[in-house]
C-alpha positions in Angstrom: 23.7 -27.4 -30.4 26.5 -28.4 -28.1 25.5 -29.0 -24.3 27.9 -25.4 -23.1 25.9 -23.3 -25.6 22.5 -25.0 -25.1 23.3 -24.3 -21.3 24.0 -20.6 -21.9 21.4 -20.0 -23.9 19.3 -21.0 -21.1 21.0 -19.5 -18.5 20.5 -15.9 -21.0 16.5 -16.5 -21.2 16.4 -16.5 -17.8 17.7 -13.7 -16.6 16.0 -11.8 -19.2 12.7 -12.9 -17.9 13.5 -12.0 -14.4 15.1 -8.6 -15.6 11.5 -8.4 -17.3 9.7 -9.2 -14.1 11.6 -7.1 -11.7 11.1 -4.4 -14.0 7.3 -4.7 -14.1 6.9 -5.2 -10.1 6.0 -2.4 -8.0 8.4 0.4 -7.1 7.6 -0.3 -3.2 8.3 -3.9 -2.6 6.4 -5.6 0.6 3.7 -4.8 2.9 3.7 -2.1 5.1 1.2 -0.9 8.1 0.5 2.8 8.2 -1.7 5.1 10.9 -4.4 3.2 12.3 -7.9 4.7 12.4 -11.6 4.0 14.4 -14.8 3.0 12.5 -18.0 2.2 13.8 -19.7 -0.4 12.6 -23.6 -0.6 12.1 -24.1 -2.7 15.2 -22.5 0.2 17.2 -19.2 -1.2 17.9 -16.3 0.7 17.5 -12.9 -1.3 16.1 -9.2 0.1 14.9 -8.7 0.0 11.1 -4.9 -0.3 10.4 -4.5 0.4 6.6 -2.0 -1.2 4.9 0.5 -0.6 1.9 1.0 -3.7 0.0 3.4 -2.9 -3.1 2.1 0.7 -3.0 -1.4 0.4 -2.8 -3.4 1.0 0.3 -5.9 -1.1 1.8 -8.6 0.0 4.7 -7.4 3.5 3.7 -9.4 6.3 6.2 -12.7 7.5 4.2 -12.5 11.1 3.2 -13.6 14.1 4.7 -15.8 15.2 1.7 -17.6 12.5 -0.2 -15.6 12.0 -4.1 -17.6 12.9 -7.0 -15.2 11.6 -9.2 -15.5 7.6 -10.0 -12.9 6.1 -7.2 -9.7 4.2 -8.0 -9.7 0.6 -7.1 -7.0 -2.4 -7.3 -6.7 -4.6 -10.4 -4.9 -8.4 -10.7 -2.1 -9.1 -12.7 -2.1 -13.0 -13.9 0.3 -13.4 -10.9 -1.5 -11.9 -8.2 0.8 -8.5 -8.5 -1.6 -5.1 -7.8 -2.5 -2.4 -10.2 -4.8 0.6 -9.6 -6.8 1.6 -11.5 -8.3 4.7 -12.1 -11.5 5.6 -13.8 -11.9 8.5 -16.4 -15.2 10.1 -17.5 -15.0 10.7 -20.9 -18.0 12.2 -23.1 -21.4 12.1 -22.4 -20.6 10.4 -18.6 -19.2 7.5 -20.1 -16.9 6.4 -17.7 -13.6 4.6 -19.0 -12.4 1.1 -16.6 -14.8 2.0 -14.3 -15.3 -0.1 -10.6 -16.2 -4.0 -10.9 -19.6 -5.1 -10.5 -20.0 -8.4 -8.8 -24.0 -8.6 -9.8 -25.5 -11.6 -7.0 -22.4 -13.6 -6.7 -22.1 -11.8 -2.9 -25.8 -11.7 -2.1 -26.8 -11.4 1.4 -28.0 -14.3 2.7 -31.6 -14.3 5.2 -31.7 -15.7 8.2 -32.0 -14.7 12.2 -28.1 -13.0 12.1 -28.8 -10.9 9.1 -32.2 -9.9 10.4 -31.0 -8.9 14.0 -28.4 -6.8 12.4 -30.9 -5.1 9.9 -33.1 -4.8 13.3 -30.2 -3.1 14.8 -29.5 -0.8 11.8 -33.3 0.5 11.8 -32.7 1.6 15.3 -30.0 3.7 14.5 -31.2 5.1 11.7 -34.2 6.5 14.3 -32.1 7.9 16.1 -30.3 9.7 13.2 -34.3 10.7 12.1 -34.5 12.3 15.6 -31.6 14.5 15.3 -32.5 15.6 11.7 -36.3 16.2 12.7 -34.6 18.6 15.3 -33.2 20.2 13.4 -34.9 20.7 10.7 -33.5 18.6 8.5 -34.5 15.6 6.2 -34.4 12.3 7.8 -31.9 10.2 5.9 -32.7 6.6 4.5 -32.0 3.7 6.6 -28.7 2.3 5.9 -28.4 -1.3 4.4 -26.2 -3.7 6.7 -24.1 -6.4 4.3 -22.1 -9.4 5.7 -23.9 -10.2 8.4 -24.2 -6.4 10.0 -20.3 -5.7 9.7 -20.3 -3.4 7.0 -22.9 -0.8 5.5 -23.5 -1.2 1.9 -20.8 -0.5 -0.2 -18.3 0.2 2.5 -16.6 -3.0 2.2 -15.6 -2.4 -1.4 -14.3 1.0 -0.3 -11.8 -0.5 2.2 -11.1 -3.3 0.3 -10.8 -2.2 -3.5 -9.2 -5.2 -5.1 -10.7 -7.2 -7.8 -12.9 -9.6 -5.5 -13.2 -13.6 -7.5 -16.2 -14.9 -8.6 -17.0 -18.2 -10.6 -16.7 -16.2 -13.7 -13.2 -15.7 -13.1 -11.8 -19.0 -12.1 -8.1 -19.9 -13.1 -8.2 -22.5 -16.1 -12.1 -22.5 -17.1 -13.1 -23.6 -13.2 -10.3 -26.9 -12.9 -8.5 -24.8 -10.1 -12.1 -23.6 -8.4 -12.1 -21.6 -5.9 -8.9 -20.1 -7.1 -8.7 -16.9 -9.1 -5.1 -15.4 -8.5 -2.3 -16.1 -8.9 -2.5 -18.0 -11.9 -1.1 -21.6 -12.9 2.6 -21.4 -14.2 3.3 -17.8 -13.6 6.7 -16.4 -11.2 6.5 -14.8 -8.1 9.5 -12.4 -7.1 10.7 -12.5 -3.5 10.5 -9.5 -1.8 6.9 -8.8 -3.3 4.1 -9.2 -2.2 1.1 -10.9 -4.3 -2.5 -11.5 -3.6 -4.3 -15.0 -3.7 -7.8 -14.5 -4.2 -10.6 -17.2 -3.9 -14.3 -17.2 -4.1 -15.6 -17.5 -0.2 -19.1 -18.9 -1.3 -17.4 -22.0 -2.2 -16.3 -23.0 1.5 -19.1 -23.3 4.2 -16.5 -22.2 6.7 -15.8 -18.9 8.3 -12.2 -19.2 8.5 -9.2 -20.5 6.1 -5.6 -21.0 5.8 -3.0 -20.8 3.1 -0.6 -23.6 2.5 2.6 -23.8 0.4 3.9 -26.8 -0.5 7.1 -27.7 -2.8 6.6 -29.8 -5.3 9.8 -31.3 -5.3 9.8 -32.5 -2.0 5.6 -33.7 -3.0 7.3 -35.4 -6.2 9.7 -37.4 -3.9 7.4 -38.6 -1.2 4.6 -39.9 -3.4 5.3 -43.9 -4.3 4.4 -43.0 -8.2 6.0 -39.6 -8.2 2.3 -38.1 -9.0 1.5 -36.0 -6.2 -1.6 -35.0 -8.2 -3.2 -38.5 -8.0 -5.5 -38.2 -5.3 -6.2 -37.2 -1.7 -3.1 -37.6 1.0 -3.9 -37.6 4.4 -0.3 -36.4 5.6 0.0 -34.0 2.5 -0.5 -31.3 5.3 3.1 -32.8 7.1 4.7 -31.5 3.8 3.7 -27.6 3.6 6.4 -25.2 4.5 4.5 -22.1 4.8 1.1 -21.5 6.9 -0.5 -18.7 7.3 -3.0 -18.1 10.6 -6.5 -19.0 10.4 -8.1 -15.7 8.4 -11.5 -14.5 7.6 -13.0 -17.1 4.2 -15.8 -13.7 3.7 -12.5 -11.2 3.3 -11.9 -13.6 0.0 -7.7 -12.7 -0.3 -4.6 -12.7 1.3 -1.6 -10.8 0.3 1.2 -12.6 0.3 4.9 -11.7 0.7 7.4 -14.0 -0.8 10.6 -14.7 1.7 13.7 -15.1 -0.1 14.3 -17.8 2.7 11.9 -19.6 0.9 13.5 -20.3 -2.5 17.2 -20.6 -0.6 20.1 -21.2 -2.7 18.3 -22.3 -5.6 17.2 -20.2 -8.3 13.3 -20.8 -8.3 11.4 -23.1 -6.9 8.3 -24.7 -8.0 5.2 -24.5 -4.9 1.7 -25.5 -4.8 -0.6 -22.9 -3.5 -3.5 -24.5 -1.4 -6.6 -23.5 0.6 -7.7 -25.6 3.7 -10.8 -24.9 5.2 -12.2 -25.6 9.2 -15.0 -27.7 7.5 -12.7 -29.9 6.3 -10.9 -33.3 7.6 -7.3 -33.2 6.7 -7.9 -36.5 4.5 -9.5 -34.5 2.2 -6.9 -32.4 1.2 -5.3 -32.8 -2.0 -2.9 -30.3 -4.7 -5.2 -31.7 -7.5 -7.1 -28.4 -8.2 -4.8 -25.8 -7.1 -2.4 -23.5 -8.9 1.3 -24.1 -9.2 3.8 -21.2 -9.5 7.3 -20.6 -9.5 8.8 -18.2 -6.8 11.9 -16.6 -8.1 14.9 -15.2 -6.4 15.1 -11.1 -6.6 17.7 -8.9 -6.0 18.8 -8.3 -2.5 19.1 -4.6 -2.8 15.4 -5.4 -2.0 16.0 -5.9 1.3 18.0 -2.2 1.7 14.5 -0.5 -0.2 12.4 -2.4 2.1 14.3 -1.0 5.3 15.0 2.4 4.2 11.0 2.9 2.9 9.9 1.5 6.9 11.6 4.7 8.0 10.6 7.1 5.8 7.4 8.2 7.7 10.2 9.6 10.0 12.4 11.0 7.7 9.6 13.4 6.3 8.6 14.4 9.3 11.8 15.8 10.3 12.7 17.3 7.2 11.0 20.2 7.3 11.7 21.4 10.9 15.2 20.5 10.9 15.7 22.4 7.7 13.4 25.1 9.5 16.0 24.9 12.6 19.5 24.7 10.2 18.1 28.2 8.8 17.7 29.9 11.5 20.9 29.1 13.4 22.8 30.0 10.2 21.1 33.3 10.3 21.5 34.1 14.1 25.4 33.4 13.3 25.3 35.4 10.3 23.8 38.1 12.3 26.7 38.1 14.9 29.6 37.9 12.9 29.0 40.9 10.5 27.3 43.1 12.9 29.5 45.5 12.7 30.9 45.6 9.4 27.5 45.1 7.4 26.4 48.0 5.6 24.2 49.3 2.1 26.8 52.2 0.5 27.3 54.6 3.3 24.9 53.4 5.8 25.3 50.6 8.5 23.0 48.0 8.5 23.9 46.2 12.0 25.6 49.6 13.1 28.7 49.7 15.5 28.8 49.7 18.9 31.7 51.6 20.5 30.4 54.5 18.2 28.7 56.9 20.4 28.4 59.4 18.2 26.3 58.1 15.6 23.4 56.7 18.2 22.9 60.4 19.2 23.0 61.6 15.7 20.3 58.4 15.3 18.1 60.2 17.9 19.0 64.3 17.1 17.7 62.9 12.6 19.4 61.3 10.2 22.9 60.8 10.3 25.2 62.5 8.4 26.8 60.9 6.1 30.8 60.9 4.7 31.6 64.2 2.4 34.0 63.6 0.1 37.1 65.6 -0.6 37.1 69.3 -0.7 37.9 71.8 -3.6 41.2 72.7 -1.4 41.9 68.9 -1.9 41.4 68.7 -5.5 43.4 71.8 -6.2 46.6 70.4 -4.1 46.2 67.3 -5.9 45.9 68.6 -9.4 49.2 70.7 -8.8 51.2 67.8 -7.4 49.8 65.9 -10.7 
């Protein structure tokens, strides 16, 4: 095949594929923060909750009013990191169809003096909740179990964070990319999306982490043998182009928003994803078990979406009273401009005002209304015909 065809050809398979990927991303590109909200966590402390919309679904979402009986919704992976919900179906018998992820003893709580002051903590409360329902003659309820280290009751941290948490079950690659279960090796990111890198926090002993990109091209030229995978680099930190802050290891993901700025004038570009802990030295860092992806340039009419979606919230909640308002100064000048010509057959409706007459026949009964012509009339006109 001559080099301009072969060219094409390859020029043709790759827009396809991104046509193919932009069609499968989410509808709402980004991350977005909506209304914050106040929990109270079991050691009594009260903290703001800002739920987030990351390519339209919601995470730290405020707990409903009435507790769901139906099985809840919760956020799936795609090999890249992109989000799904899912939602569960009862189907015959109470079998229920995709339902929530179990996690069996992979997140275990762990003894120890923090876990057991927090329990400690929990137990008091829980009296004090036995006091009020003794009063009034209620049931006392069961004491509540405390999980990661007294933050969270049980089950509540799955509620405000639905997605698929990682486990060694689900390493990328049969465990060669450990901790690492999303995004997957060789698969494209799309600027202006946001994607989720998930990782199992039991591997770390650290409480905090930080993501690193790093471009592979610029790896490939600074390594002596052009293998940037060959071992452990002590200024391989120098080369990353993208930090994030330090975050929480026990949260287990960060969403991640690809910046077009990123990928520049280039088509794609080809960046290791890496994790570096607090526990460790920065000559121990290395890209030879991590995943390596391709980020992708989208469409800019992204960018337009992305602005026009942040003010939204306002839009709708003008809609309605300005359409509210629009209607009622259209009838107010409908009102005055036929008020005096505005009447059903032979009656007026907005009535005139010069006419005197008719306001005491309004208060005297009802008014009289036109006659039409008389016999005499009809007569005269009949002879003239």
């Amino acid at each position: 095949m001559p080099p301009t065809k072969m060219l094409l050809a390859h020029t043709v398979l790759a827009l396809l594929s991104l046509a193919a990927l932009v069609a499968a991303e989410a509808k709402t590109p980004g991350i977005f923060a909506l209304r914050p909200w106040t929990r109270t966590a079991p050691n009594g402390g009260v903290e703001t909750v800002t739920p987030m919309l990351v390519e339209g679904v919601t995470l730290s979402p405020r707990p409903p009013v009435v507790t769901a009986t139906a099985p809840v919704p919760w956020i799936s992976l795609k090999n890249n990191g992109a989000p799904v919900t899912v939602k569960p179906k009862v189907k015959k018998y109470g079998f229920v169809e995709r339902p929530s992820p179990t996690y069996g003893t992979w997140f275990a709580e762990e003894t120890g003096a923090i876990a057991t002051a927090n329990e400690w903590v929990a137990k008091k409360v829980a009296a004090k909740e036995a006091e009020k329902a003794a009063a009034a003659g209620k049931p006392a309820p069961a004491a509540p179990k405390v999980v990661m280290g007294g933050k969270y009751y049980a089950g509540e941290f799955e509620r405000l964070n639905p997605v698929l948490r990682c486990t060694p079950e689900r390493y990328l690659l049969n465990g060669e990319l450990a901790p690492f279960c999303s995004p997957d090796h060789d698969t494209d990111l799309l600027s202006g999306h946001a994607y989720f890198i998930t990782w199992y926090p039991r591997y770390f002993n650290a409480t905090k982490v930080r993501i690193n990109l790093l471009d592979y091209d610029t790896l490939a030229i600074s390594s002596p043998d052009g293998d940037v995978q060959s071992g452990s680099n002590p200024l391989i930190k120098e080369f990353a182009f993208y930090t994030t802050d330090w975050i929480e290891n026990e949260l287990g993901y960060f969403y991640l928003e690809v910046n077009p700025k990123w990928i520049g004038k280039v088509f794609s570009k080809s960046v290791y994803i890496q994790i570096e802990s607090t526990s460790e030295a920065a000559e121990d860092l290395n890209v030879q078990h991590v995943p390596l992806v391709k980020l992708l340039q989208g469409p800019r009419v992204r960018n337009a979406d992305k602005a026009r979606y942040e003010n939204q919230t306002w839009e709708m909640a003008l809609a309605i009273p300005l359409s509210v308002l629009v209607f009622a100064v259209g009838l107010v000048i409908f009102h005055f401009c036929t008020r005096r010509a505005r009447r059903i057959g032979n009656i007026y409706v907005g009535g005139h005002r010069n006419d005197r007459s008719r306001r005491r026949n309004r208060k005297s009964g009802y008014e009289k209304l036109e006659e039409g012509p008389s016999s005499a009339s009809l007569a005269e006109i009949k002879s003239v015909g």
